[in-house]
N, C-alpha and C positions, 0 to 999 in steps of 0.2 A: 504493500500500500504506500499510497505515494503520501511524504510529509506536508506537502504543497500543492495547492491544485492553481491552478491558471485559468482562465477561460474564459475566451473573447468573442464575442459576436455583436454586430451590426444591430442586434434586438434586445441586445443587455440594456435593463431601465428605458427600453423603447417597441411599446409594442405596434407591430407592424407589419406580422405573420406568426406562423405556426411554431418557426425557432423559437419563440418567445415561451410559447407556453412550454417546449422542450426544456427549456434552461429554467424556468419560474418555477414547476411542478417538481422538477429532480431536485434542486436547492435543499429544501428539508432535509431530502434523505441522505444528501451529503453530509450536511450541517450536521446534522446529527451521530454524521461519521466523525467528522475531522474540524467540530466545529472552528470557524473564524479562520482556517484554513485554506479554505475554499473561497475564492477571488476572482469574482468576475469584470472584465475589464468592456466598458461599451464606450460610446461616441458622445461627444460634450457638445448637442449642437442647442442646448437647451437656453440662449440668452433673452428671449425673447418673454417668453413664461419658462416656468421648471416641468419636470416631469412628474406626472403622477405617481410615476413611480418609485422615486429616488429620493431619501432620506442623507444630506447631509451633515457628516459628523470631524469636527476638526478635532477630536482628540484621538480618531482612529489615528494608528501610525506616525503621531503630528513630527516626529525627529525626523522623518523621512519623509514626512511633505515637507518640509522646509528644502530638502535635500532634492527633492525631484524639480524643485523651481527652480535652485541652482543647477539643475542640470538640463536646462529649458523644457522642462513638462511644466502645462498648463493642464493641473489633474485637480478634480474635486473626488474624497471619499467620503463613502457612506455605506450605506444601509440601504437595498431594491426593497421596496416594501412588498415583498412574498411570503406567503410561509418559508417559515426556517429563516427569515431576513439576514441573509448572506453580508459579506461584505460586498460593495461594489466600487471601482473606480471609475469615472469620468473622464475620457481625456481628448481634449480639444485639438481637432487635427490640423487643423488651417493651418498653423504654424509650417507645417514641413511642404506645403505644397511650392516654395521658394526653392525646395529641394528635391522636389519632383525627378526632372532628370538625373539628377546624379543618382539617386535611386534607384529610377528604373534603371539607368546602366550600369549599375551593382548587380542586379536581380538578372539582367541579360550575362552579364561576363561571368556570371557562377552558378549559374541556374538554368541560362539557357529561356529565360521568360520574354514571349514577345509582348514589350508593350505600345511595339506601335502605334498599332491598330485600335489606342483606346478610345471609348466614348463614353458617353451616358456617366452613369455611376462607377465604370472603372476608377478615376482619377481619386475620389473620392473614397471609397472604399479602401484603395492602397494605402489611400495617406495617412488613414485610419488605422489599419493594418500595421502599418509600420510607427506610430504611435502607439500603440499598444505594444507591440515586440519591446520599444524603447522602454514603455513605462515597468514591465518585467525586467528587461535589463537592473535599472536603476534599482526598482527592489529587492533583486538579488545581490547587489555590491551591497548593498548598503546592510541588509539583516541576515543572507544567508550564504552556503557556502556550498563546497562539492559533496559535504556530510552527509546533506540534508537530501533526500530522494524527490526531485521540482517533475511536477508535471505541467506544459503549455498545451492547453487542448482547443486548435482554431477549430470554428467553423464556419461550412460552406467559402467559397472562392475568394469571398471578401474578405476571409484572416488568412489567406494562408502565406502573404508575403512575410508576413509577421512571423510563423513558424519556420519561413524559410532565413529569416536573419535571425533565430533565436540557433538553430542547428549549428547555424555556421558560426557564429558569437560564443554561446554558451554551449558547448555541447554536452554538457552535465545535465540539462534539461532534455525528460523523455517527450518526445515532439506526438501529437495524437491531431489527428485531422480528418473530421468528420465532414464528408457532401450529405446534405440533404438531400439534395436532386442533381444531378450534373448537369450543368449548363447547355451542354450540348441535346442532349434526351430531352429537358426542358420545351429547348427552342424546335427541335424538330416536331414534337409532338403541337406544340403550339403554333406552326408552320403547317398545319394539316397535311403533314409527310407521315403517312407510315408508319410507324416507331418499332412494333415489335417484330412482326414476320421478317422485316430487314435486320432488324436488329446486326445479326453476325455478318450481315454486307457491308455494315456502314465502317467508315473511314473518320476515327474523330477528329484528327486533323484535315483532313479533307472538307468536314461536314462543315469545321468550326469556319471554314476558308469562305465555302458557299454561303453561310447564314451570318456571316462579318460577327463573329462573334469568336477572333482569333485569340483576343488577351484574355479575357475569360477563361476560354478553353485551356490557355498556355498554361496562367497560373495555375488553375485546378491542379492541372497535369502534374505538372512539375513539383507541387507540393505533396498530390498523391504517391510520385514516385519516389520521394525524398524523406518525408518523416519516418519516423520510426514505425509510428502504427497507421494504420489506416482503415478508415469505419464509413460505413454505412449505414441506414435507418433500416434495411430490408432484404430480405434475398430478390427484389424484382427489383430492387437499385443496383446490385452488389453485380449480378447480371450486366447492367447497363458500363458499370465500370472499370468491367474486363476489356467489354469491344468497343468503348467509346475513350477510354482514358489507357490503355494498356494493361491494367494494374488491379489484380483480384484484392481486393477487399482482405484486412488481417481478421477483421470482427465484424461483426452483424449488433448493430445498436439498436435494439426497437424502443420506440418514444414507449414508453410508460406513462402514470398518471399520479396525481397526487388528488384524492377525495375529501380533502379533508375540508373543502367548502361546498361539498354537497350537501344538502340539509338533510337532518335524520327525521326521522317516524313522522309526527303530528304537524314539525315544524315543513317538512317537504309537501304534506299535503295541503297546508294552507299555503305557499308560496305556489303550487301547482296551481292551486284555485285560479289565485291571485291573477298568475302567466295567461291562462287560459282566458278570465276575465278581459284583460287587456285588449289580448290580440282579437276577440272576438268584438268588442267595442270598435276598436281600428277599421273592422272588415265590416261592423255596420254600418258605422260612420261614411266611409267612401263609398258603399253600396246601397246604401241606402236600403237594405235589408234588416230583417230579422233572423239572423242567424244564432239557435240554442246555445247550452252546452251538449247537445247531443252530436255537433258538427264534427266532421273529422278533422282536425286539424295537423296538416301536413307541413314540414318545410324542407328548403336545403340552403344550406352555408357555406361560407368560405370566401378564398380571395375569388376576384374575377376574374375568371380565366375562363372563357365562354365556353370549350370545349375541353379543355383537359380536364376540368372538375366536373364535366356534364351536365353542365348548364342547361344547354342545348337540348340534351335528351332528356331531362326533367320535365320543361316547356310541351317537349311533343310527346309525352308521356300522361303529362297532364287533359292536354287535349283530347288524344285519346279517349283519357277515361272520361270526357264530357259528352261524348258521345256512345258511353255505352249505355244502355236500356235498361243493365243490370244494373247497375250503382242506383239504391236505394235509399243513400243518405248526400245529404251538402256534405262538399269536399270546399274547404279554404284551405288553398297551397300557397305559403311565405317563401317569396326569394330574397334572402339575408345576405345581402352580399351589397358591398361598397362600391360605389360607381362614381361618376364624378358628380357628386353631389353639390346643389344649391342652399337653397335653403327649404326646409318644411313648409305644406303645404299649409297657408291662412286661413284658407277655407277649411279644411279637415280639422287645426288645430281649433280655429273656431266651432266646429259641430262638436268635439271630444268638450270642450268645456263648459257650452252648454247644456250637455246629456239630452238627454231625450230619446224619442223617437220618427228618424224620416224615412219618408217611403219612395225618395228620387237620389239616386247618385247623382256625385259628382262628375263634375268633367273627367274624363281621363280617370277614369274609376280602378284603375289597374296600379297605382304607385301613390304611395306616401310622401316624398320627398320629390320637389323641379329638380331635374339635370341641368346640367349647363349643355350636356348636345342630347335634348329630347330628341334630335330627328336620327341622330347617326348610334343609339343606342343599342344593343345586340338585343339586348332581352327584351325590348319596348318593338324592335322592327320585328321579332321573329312570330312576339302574341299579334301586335298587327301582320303578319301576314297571313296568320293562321285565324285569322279574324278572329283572337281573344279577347271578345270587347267587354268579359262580366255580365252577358245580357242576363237579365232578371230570371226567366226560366231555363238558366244551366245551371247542373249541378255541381259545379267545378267551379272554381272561383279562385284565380291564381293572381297576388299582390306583390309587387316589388318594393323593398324596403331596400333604398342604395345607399344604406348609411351604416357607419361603424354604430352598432348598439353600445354603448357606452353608460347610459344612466340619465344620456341629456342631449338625447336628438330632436325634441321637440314634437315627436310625437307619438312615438312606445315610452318614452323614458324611462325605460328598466333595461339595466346591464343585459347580453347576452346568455349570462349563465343563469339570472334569473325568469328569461324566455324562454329557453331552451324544453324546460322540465313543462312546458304547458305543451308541448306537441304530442300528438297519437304516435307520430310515424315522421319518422327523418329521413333522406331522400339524398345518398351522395353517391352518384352514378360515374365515379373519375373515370377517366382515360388514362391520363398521368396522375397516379398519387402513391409518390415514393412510399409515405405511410399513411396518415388520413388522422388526423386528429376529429377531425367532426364527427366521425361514426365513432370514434371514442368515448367522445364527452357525451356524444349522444346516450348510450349505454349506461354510461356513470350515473347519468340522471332518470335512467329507468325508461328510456324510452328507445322502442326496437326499433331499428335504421334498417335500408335498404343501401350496398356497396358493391362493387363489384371484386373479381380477382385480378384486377389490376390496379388497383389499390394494396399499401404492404399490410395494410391493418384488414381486409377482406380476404387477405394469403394467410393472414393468422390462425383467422377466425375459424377458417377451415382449415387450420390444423389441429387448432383446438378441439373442432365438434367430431373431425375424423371423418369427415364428408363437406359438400358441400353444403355451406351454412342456410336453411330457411326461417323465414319470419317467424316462425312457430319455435325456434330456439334462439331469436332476439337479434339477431341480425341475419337477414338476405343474404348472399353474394350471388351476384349475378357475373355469368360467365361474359368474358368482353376480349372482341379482337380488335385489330385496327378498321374490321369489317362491318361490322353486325350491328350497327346503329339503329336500326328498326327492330331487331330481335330482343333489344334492351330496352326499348318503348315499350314495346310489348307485355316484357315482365315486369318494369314497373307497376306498369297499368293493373295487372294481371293479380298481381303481388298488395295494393294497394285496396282493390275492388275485392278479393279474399279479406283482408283482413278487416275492413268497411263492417261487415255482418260476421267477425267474431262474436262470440258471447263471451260474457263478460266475465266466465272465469277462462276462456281462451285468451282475454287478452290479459289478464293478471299473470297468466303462466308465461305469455311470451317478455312481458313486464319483467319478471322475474330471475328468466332464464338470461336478459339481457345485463339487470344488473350487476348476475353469478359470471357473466364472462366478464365485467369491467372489470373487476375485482383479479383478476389472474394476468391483466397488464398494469397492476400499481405499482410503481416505482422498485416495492420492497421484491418484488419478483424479478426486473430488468434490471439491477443495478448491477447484479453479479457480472453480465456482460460487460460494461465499462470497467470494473476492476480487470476484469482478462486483459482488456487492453491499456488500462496503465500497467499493468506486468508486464505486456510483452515492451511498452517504449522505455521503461525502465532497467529493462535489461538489457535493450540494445544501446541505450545510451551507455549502459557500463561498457558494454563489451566496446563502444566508441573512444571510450576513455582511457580503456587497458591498450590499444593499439596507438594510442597518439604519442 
């Protein structure tokens, strides 16, 4: 076991994605290993407001903050306010972008990293990257020494230049470097190219060459090949990483979960009410309906990514089922997911706080929240093509919510995980999902999902049941190629109108049997993998040491 843990990512004290909850949820269970050991390093871009998630505390450390300013780090420490409240550092990258070049031509002359080709968030990302390496450096001169067993563990593309100057710098530090998702698999899949039957054709330099997405790719690579350990979140990642990056995976990392803000017994049932109330208020409000609590209430989540997350196939899965003759109950389907949002809608907000009852929707009865491009919207064009217009006698009712649920969007305002637990049935049909946090949390909160096996957390799940997963044991998986887009409408549909006319101790059981699989991905079960893999960078960092 490592004395020191390190650990740097782009969503430390900033949530932004699914890393987030990766790093936020594991915290505890480290903390509770190696408390005040474990050191996570994020990005200081906070001048403007703070972060809600970052507690600063100047008597952490304070001999070596004074020490890190004289060594020009611009670092605040603290506390991420998670369970287990970790330590966290801050450190503001702007500074090194003056020194931009000479670092990418460090990273080129030893590394072999192309940073030509940067755009977008490369520049940024490194300069980050390589402030954090820095601000490790400093802390290791300053409190510890080769005694001490240091582990630096980047992730995804955006730390790994960082892990690649700590190797070269320190080499007493065991280097561990997790991809989420490989940039190149990413972008193909999100390019509506193909991803898996090619899979062992594709060329990732080649691919990286076509979709300009060369520095990306390089870094990845180059840190994949280079650290000590090297991890993935999944065997369908681990996969991608052989014939896209060269380089088989040391360890298999599966996201685990931390429950501990699930609500228990009495207290979960009235916050269930509560969710339930909500959303169905929201769906009368804009429809101008009466919709029960007898309604099915459906969603899906996640980032926007119109087709890797199956967005796509939700929409015409939904539809589908508005046309079938069997579906005997109202279906209200929420798409939870962030778009380029305005502001909430006045009209809506004004019905919500008048209450009442009316019997005329709204304009545009289909979304909660103005975009800034209503016309060029994926999920707005694809219901208008499909004429989803909410007319009063369909039984299908699908509402776009394009806002981070936060607590104070102006027209749910209750946080995500306190919405989450009012849905029947959750709905994440990926294409691309290295692991799938949504059908996770979905489960944690007692509520059976629908997933496919191309998702890591749907390849689980069916490891788990020793078949392929049905609704009847609390998650789905639906079988998914790069092909079969209509075959996965189909079972949604199919999947969703079955469980519509459960009884009501079929759906306690499927209730149940989803809770008993969340519970066998809590942290206290996955962590043992992460130890594997600080053992193996720890021992190759000695064996680094014994030959220099």
């Amino acid at each position: 076991m490592p004395d020191y843990i390190f650990e740097s990512s782009w969503e430390v004290c900033n949530k932004v994605g699914g890393i987030y909850t990766v790093l936020s949820t594991r915290a505890k269970t480290l903390q509770d290993t190696i408390k005040d050991r474990i050191i996570f390093i994020g990005p200081d871009f906070w001048k403007e407001e703070e972060s809600l998630y970052f507690k600063e505390d100047n008597t952490l450390f304070a001999d070596w903050q004074w020490q890190a300013k004289e060594d020009g780090l611009d670092i605040r420490v603290g506390r991420w306010t998670v369970p287990g409240e970790p330590i966290a550092i801050l450190v503001d990258f702007n500074p090194f972008f003056a020194k931009k070049n000479e670092i990418y031509g460090w990273l080129w002359e030893h590394y072999q990293v192309d940073s030509l080709h940067a755009y977008g968030d490369y520049d940024e990302a490194s300069m980050f990257s390589y402030a954090a390496a820095k601000v490790v450096e400093s802390f290791y001169h300053h409190y510890l020494n080769q005694n001490q067993k240091v582990i630096y563990h980047a992730n995804e593309w955006m730390c790994g230049l960082g892990a690649l100057y700590l190797n070269h710098y320190l080499p007493a530090i065991g280097t561990v470097f997790t991809t989420h998702a490989t940039s190149i698999g990413r972008s193909i899949a999100g390019n509506q190219k193909p991803l898996y039957d090619y899979l062992f054709a594709y060329h990732g330099d080649q691919m990286a060459g076509e979709l300009n997405m060369q520095s990306k790719h390089s870094i990845e690579k180059q840190t994949a090949l280079h650290v000590d350990c090297f991890t993935t979140v999944s065997d369908i990642t681990a996969k991608e990483c052989v014939e896209l990056l060269d380089k088989p995976v040391d360890v298999v990392l599966p996201n685990g979960f931390d429950d501990s803000f699930v609500p228990k017994s009495s207290t979960f049932t009235k916050k269930r009410k509560e969710a339930r109330k909500r959303l169905l208020e929201v769906a009368n409000a804009l429809l101008g309906e009466q919709l029960d609590d007898n309604t099915l209430i459906v969603s899906t989540s996640g980032r926007y990514e119109f087709r890797n997350k199956g967005i796509d196939v939700f929409i015409e899965a939904m539809n589908r089922l508005s046309h079938d003759s069997d579906l005997k109950k109202k279906v209200v389907a929420f798409i939870e997911v962030p778009g380029w949002v305005g502001e909430p809608r006045a009209d809506l907000a004004d019905r919500l706080s008048k209450g009442g009852h009316y019997d005329t929707p709204l304009e545009r009865p289909q979304i909660t929240h103005w975009l800034h491009n209503m016309d060029h919207d994926n999920v707005l064009g694809m219901m208008n093509y499909l004429q989803m217009h909410n007319a009063k006698d369909s039984n299908v009712k699908v509402i776009f919510i394009p806002c981070y649920l936060d607590g104070k969007d102006g027209i749910l305002n209750m946080s995500y995980y306190d919405i989450v637990l009012g849905n029947d049935l959750c709905v994440y049909p990926s294409y691309y999902e290295p692991w799938g946090y949504t059908p996770l949390e979905a489960v944690a909160f007692k509520v059976p999902c629908i997933t496919t096996d191309l998702a890591g957390f749907g390849l689980w799940a069916n490891t788990v049941f020793g078949k392929n997963g049905e609704i009847e044991d609390g998650v789905k998986v639906i079988h998914r190629t790069d092909y079969n887009y209509s075959e996965v409408a189909d079972a949604i549909k199919s999947t969703v109108l079955a469980y519509s006319s459960f009884t009501k101790q079929q759906v306690d059981a499927s209730r149940k049997h989803a809770s008993d699989l969340s519970k066998k991905a809590l942290w206290s079960e996955f962590i043992k993998y992460y130890y594997e893999a600080y053992d193996i960078a720890l021992r190759r960092a000695e064996e680094r040491m014994q030959t220099k």
